[in-house]
MMTF fields as JSON, N, C-alpha, C and O atoms, coordinates in Angstrom:
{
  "mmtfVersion": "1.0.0",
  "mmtfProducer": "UNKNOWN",
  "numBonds": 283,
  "numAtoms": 284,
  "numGroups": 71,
  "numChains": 1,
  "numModels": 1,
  "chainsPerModel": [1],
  "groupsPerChain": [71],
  "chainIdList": ["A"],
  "bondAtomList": [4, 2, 8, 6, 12, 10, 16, 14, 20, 18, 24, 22, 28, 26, 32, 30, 36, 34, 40, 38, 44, 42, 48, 46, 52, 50, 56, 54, 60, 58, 64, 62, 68, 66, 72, 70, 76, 74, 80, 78, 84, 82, 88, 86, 92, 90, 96, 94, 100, 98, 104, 102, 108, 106, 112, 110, 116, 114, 120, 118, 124, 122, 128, 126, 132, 130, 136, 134, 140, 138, 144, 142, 148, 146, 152, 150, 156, 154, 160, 158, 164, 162, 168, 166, 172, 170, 176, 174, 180, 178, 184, 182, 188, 186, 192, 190, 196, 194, 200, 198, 204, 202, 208, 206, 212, 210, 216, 214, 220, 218, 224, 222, 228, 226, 232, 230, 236, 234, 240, 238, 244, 242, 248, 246, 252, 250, 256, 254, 260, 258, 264, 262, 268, 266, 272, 270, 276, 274, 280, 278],
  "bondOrderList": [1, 1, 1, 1, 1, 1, 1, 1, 1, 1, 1, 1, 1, 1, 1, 1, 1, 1, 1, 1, 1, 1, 1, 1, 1, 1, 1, 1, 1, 1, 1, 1, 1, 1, 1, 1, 1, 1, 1, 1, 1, 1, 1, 1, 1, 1, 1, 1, 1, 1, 1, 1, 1, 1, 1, 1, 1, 1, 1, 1, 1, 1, 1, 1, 1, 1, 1, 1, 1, 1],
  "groupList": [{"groupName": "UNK", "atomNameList": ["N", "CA", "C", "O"], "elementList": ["N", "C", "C", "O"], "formalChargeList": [0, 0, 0, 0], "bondAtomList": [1, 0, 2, 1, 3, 2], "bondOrderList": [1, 1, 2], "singleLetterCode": "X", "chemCompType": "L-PEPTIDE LINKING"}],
  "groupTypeList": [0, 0, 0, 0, 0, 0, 0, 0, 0, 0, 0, 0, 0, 0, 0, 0, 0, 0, 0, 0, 0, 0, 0, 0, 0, 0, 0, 0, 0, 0, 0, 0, 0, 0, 0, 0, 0, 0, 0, 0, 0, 0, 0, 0, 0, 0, 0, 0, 0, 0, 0, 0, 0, 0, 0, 0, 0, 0, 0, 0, 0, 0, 0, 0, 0, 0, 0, 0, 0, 0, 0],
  "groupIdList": [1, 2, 3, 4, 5, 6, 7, 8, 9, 10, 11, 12, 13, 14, 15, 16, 17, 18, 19, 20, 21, 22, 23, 24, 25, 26, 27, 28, 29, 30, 31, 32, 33, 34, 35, 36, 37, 38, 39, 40, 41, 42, 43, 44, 45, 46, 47, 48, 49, 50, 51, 52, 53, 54, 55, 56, 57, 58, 59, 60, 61, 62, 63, 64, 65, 66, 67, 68, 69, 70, 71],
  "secStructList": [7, 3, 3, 3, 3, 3, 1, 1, 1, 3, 3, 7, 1, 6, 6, 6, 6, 6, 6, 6, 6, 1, 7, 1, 1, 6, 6, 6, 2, 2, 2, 2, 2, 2, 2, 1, 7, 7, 3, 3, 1, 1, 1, 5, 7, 7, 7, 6, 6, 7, 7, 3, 3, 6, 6, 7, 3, 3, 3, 7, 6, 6, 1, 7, 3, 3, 3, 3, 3, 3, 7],
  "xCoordList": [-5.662, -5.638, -6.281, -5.941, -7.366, -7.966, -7.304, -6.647, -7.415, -7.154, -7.86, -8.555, -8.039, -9.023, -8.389, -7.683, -9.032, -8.202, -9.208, -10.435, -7.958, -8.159, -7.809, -7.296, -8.188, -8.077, -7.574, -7.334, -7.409, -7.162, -5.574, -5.246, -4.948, -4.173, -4.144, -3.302, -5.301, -6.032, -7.1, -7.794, -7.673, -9.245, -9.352, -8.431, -10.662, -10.986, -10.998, -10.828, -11.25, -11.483, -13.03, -13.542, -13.557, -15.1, -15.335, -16.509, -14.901, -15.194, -14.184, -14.134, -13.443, -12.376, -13.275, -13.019, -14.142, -14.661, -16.167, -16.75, -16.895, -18.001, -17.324, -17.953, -16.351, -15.782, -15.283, -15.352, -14.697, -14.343, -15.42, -15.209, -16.612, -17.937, -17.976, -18.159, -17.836, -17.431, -19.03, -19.924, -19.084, -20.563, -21.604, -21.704, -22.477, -23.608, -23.614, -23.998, -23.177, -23.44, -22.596, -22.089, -22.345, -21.292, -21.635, -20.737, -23.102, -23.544, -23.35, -23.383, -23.227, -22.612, -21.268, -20.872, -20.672, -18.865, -18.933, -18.231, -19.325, -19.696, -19.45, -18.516, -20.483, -21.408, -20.166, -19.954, -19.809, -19.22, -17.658, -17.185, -17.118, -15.821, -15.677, -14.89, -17.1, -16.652, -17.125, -16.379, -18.065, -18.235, -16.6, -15.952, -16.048, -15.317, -13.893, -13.481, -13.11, -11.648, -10.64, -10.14, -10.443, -9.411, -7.789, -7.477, -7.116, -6.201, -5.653, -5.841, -4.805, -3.926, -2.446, -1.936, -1.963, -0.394, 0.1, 0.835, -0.643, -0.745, -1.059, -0.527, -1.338, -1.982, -3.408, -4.23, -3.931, -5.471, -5.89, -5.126, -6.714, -7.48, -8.976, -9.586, -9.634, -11.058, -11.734, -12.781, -11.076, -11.14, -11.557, -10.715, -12.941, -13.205, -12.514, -12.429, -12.021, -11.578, -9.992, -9.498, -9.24, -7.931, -7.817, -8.755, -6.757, -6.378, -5.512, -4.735, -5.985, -5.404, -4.824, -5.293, -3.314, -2.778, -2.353, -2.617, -1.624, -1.259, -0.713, -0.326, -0.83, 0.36, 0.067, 0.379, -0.881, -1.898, -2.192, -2.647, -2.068, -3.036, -3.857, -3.785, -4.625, -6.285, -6.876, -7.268, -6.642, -6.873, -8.577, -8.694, -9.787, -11.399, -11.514, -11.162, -11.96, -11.927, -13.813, -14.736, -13.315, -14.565, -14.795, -15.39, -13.821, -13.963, -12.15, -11.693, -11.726, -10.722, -9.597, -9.814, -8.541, -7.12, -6.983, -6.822, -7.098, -7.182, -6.07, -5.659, -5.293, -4.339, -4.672, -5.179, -4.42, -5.027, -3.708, -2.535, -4.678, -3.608, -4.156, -5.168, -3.315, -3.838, -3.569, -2.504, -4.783, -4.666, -4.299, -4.159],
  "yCoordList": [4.153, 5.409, 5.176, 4.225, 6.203, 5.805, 6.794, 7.694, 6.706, 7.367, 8.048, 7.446, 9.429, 10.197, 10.89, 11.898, 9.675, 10.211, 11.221, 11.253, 12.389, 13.975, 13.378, 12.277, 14.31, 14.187, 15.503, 15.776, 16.476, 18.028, 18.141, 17.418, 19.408, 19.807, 19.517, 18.909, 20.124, 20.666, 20.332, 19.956, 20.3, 19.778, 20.999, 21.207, 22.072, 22.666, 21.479, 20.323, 21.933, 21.295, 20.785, 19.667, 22.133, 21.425, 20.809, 20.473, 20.323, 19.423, 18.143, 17.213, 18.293, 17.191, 16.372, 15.18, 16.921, 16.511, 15.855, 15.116, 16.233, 15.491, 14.404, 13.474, 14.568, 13.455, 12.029, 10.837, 12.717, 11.557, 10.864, 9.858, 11.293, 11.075, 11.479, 10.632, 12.577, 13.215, 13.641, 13.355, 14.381, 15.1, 14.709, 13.483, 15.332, 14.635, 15.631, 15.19, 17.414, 17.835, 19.09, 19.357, 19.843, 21.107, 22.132, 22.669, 22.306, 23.264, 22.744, 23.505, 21.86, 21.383, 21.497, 21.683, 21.395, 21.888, 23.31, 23.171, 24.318, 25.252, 25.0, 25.312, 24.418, 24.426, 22.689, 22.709, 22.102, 20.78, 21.501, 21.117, 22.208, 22.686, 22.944, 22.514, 24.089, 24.958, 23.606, 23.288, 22.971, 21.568, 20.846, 20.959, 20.069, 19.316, 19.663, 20.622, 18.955, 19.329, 18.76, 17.642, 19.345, 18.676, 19.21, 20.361, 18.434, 18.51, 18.325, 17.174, 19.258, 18.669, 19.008, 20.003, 17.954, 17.544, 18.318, 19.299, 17.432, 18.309, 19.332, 19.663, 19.936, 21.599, 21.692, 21.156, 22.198, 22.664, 23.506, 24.464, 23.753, 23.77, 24.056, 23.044, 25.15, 24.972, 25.854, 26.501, 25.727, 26.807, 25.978, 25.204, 26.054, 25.337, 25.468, 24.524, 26.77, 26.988, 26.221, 25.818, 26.062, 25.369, 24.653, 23.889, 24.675, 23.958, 22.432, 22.341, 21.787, 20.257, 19.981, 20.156, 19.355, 18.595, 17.274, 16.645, 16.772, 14.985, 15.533, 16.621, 14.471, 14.077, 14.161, 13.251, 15.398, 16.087, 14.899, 13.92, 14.832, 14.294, 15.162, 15.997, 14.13, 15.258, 13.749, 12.628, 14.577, 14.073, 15.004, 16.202, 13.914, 14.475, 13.771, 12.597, 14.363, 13.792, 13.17, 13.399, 12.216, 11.504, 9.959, 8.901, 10.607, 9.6, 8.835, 7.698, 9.813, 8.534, 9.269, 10.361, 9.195, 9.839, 9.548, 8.473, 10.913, 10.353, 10.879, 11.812, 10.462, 10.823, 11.038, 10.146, 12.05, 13.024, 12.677, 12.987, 11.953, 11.122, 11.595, 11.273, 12.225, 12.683, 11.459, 10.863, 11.229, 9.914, 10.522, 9.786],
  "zCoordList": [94.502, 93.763, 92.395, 91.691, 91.969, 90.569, 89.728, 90.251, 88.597, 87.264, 86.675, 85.857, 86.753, 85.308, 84.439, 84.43, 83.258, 82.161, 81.544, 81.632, 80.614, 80.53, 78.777, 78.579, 77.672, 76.233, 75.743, 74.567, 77.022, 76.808, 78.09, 79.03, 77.489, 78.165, 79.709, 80.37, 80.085, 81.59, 81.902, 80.957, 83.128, 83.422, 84.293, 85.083, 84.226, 85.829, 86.677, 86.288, 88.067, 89.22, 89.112, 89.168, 88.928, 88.888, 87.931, 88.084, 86.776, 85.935, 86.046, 85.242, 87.147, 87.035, 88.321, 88.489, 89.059, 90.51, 90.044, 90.837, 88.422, 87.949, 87.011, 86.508, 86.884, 85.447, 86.57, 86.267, 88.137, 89.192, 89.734, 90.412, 89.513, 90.226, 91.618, 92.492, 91.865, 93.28, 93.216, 94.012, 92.059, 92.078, 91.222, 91.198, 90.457, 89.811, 88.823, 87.74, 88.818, 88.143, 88.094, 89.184, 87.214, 87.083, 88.414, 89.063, 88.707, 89.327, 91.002, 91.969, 91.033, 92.593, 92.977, 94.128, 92.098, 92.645, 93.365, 94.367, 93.348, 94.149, 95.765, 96.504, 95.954, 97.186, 97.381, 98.594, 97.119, 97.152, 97.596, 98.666, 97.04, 97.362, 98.97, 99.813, 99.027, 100.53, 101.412, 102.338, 101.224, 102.312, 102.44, 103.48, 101.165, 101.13, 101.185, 100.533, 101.914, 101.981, 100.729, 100.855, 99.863, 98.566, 98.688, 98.995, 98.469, 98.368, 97.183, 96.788, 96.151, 95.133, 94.833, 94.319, 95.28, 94.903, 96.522, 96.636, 97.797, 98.815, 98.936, 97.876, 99.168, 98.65, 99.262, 98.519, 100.365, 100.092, 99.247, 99.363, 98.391, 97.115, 96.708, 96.364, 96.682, 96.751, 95.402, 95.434, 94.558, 93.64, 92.439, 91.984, 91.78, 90.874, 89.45, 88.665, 89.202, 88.038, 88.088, 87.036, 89.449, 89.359, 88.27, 88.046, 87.36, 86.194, 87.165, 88.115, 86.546, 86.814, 85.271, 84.146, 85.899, 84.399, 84.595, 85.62, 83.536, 83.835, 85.097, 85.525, 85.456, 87.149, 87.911, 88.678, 88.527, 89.497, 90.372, 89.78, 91.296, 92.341, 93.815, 94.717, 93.106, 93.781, 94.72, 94.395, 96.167, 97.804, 97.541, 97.282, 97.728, 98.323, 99.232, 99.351, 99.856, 101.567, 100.997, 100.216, 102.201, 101.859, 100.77, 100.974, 99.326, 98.009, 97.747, 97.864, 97.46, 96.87, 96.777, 97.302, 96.375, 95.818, 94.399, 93.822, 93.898, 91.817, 91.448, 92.138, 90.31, 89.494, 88.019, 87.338, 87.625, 86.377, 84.941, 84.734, 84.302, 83.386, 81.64, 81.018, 81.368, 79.81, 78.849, 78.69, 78.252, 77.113, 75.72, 74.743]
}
C-alpha cells in the first residue's frame, strides 16, 4: 500500500489519481475513470470531483492501493 501525501484538507479524485501517477495529466482522469474500476474506502467511485481526505483508501485496478495521508 503507498502513501499520498495531501498539504490541504481534501484532494479531488482527479488530482489525487495525477499526484498517484495513475495518469500523466488533469485532462485524462475523465476518460481514465469510465475505463478504470476505483474503489474508495470500498465503495465504487468514478467521479473526479470526489473529495478524498486523510484516511481514504483508494483501490485502481490495474496500479496499487493508496492511502491519503495529510502532512
Amino acid at each position: 500500500m503507498n502513501e499520498v501525501n495531501i498539504s490541504t484538507e481534501y484532494i479531488a479524485l482527479g488530482q489525487f489519481l495525477k499526484l498517484a501517477g495513475c495518469i500523466d495529466t488533469g485532462g485524462q482522469a475523465k476518460f481514465f475513470l469510465q475505463e478504470t474500476k476505483i474503489l474508495i474506502n470500498g465503495e465504487p467511485d468514478n467521479r473526479r470531483g470526489r473529495k478524498l481526505y486523510h484516511g481514504d483508501r483508494v483501490e485502481v485496478e490495474g496500479f496499487d492501493v493508496f492511502t491519503v495521508v495529510k502532512s
